[in-house]
DSSP file (Angstrom, degrees, kcal/mol; ACC not computed):
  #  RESIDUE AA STRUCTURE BP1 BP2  ACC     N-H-->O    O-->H-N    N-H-->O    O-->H-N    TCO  KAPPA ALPHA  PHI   PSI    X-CA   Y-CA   Z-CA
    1    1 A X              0   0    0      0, 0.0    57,-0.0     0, 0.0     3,-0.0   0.000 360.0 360.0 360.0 135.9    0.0    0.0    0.0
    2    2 A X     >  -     0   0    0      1,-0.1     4,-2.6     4,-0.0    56,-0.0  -0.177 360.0-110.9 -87.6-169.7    1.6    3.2   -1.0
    3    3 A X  H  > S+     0   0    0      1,-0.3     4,-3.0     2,-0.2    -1,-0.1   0.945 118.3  50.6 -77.8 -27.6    2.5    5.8    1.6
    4    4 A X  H  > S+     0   0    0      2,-0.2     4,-1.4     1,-0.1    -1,-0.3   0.926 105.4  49.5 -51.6 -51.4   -0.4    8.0    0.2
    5    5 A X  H  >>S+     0   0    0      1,-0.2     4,-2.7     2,-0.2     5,-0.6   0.968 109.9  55.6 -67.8 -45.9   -3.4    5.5    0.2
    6    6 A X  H  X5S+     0   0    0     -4,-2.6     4,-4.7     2,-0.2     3,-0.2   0.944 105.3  51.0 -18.8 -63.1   -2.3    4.6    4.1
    7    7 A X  H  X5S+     0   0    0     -4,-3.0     4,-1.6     1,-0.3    -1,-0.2   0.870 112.3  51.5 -62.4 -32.1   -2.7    8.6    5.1
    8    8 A X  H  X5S+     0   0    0     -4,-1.4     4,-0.6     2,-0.2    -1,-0.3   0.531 113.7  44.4-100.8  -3.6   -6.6    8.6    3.2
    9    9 A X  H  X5S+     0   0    0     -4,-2.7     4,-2.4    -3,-0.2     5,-0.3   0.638 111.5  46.2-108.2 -19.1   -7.5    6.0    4.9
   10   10 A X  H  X<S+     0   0    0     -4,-4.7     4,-1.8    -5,-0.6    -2,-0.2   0.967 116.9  46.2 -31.2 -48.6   -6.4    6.7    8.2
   11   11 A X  H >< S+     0   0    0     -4,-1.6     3,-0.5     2,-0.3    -3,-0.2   0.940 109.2  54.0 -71.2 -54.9   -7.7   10.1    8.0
   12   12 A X  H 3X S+     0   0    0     -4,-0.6     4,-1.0     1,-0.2     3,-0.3   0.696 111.1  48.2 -16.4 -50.3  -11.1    8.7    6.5
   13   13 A X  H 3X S+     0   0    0     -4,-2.4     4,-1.3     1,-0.3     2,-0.6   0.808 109.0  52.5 -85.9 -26.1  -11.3    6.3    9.8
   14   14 A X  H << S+     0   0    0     -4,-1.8    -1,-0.3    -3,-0.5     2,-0.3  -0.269 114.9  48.9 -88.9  21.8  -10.4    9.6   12.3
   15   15 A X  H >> S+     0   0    0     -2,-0.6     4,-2.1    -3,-0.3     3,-0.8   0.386 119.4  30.3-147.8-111.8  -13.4   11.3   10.4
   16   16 A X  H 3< S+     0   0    0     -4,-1.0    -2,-0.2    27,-0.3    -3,-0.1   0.266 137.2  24.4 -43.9 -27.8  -16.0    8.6   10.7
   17   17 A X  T 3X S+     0   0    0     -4,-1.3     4,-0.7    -2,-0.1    -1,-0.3   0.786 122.2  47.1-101.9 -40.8  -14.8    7.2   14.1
   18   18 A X  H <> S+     0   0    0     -3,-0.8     4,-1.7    -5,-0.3    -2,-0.2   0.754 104.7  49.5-101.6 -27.7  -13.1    9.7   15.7
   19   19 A X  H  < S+     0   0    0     -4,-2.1     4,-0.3     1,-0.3    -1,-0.2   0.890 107.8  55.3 -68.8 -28.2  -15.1   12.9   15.5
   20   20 A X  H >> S+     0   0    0     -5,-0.3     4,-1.9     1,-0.2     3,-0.6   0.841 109.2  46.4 -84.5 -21.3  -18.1   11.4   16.6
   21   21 A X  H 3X S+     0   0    0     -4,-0.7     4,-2.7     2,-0.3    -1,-0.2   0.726 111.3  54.7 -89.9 -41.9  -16.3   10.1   19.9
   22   22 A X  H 3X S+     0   0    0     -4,-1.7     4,-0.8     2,-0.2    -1,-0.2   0.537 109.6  45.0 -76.0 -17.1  -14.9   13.4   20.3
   23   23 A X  H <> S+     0   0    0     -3,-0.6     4,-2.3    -4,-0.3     5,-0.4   0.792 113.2  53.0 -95.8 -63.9  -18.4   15.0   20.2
   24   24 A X  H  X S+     0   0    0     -4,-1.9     4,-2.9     1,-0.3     3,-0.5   0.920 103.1  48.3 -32.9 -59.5  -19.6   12.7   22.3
   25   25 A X  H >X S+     0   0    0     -4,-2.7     4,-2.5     1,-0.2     3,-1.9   0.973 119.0  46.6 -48.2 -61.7  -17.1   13.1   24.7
   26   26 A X  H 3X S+     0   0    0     -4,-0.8     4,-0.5     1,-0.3     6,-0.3   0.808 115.2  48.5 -39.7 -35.2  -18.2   17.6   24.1
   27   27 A X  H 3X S+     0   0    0     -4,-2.3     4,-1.0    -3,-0.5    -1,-0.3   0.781 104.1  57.8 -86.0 -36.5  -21.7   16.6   24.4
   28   28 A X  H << S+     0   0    0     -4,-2.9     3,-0.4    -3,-1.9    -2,-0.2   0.918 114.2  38.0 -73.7 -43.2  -21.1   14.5   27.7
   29   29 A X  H  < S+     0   0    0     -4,-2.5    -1,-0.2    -5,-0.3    -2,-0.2   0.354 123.4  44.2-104.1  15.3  -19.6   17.7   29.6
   30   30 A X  H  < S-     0   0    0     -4,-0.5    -1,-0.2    -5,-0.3    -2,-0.1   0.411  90.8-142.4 -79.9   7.1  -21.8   19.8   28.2
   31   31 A X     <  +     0   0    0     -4,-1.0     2,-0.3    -3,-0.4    -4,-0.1   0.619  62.8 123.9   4.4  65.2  -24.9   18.2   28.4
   32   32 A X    >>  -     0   0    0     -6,-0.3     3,-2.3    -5,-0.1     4,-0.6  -0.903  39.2-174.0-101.2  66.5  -25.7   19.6   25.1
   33   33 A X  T 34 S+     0   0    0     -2,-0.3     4,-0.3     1,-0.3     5,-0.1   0.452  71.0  77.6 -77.6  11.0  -26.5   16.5   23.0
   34   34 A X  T 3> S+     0   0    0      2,-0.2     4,-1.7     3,-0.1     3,-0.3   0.805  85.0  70.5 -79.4  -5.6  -27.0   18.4   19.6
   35   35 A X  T <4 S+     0   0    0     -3,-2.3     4,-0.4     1,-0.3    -2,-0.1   0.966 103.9  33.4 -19.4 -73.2  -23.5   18.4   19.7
   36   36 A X  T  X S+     0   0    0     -4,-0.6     4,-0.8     1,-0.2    -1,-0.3   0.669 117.0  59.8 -71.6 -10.8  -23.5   14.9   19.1
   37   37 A X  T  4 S+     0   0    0     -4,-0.3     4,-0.4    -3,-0.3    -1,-0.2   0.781 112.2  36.4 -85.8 -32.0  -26.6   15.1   16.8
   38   38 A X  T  < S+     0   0    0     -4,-1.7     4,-0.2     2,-0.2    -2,-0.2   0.354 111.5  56.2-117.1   1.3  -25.2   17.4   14.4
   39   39 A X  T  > S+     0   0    0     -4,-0.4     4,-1.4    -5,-0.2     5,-0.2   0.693  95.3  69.1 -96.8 -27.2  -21.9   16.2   14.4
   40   40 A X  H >X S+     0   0    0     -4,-0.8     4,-1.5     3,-0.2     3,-1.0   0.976  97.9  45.2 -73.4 -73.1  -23.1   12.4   13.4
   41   41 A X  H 3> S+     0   0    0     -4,-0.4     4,-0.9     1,-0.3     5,-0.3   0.853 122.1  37.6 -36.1 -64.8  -24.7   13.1    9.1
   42   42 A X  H 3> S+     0   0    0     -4,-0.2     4,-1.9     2,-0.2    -1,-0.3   0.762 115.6  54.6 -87.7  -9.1  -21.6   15.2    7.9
   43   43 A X  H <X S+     0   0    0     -4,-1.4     4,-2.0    -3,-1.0   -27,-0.3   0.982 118.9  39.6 -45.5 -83.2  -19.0   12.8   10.2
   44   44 A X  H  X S+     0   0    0     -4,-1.5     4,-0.9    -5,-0.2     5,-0.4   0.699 109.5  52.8 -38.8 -17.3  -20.5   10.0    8.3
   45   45 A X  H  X S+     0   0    0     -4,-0.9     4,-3.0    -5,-0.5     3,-0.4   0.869 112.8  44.5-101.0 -62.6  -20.9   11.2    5.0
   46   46 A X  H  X S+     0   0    0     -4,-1.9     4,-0.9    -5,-0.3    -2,-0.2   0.742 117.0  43.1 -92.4   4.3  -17.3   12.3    4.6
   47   47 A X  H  < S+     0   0    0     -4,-2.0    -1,-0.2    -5,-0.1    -2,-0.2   0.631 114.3  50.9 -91.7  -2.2  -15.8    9.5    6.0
   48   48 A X  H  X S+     0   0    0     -4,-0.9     4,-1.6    -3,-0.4    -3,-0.2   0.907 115.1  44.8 -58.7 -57.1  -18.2    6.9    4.1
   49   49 A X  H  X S+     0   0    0     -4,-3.0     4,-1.2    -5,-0.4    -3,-0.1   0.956 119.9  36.8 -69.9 -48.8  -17.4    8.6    1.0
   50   50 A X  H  X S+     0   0    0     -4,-0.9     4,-0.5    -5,-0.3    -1,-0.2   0.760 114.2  57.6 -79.5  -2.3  -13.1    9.0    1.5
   51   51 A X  H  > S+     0   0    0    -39,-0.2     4,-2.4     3,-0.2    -2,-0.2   0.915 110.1  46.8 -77.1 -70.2  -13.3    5.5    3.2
   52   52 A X  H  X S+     0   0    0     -4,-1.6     4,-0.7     2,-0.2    -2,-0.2   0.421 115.6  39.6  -8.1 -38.7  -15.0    4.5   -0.5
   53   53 A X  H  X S+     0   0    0     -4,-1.2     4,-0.9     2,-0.1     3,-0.2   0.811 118.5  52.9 -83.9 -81.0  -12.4    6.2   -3.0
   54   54 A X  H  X S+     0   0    0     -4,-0.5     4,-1.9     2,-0.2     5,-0.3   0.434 115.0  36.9 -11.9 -77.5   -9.6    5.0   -0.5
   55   55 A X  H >X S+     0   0    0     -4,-2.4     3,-2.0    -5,-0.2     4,-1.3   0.606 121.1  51.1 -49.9 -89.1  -10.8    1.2   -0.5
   56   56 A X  H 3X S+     0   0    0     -4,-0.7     4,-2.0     1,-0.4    -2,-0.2   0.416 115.8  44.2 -47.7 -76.3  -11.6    1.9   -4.6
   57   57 A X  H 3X S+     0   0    0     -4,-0.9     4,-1.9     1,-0.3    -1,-0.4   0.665 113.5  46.1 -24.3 -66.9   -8.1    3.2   -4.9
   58   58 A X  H XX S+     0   0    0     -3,-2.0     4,-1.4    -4,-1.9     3,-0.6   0.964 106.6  57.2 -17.4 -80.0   -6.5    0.7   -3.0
   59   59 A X  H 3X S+     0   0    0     -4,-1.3     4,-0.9    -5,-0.3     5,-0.3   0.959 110.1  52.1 -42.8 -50.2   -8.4   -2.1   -4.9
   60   60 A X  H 3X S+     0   0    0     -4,-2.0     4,-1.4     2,-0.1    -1,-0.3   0.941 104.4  50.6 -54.9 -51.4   -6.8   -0.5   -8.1
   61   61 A X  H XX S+     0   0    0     -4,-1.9     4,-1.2    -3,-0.6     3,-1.0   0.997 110.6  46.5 -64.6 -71.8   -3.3   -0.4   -7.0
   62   62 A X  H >< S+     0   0    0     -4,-1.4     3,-4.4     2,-0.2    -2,-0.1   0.751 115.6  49.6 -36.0 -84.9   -3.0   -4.3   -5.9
   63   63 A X  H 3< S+     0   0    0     -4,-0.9    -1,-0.2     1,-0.4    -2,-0.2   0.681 115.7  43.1 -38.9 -39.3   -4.8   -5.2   -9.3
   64   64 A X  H <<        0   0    0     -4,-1.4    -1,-0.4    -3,-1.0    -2,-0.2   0.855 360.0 360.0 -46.6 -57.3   -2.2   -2.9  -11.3
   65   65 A X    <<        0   0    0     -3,-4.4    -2,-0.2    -4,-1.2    -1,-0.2   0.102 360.0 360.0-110.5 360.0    0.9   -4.1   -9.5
């Protein structure tokens, strides 16, 4: 895996996993849970989608190589 496809999906899983955990946590000491409501659609959506090129990408290079 080149050093590039690694960095997008790391960053892809920190998006999708890690923001919402990180809201959570913001939402727990404020006890303001649109935090976490409004953080969950666009958390998901762009780390669905770069997890999606990533794998694609991925899937390309092996088959290439």
């Amino acid at each position: 895996m080149k050093k590039n496809n690694r960095s997008a999906l790391m960053i892809s899983l920190i998006v999708l996993i890690g923001f919402p955990i990180l809201f959570l946590f913001v939402s727990m000491n404020t006890g303001n849970w649109g935090y976490l409501a409004w953080s969950l659609p666009p958390s998901f959506a762009a780390g669905f989608t770069g997890l999606m090129i990533t794998l694609n990408q991925i899937k390309k290079d092996r088959s290439v190589a």
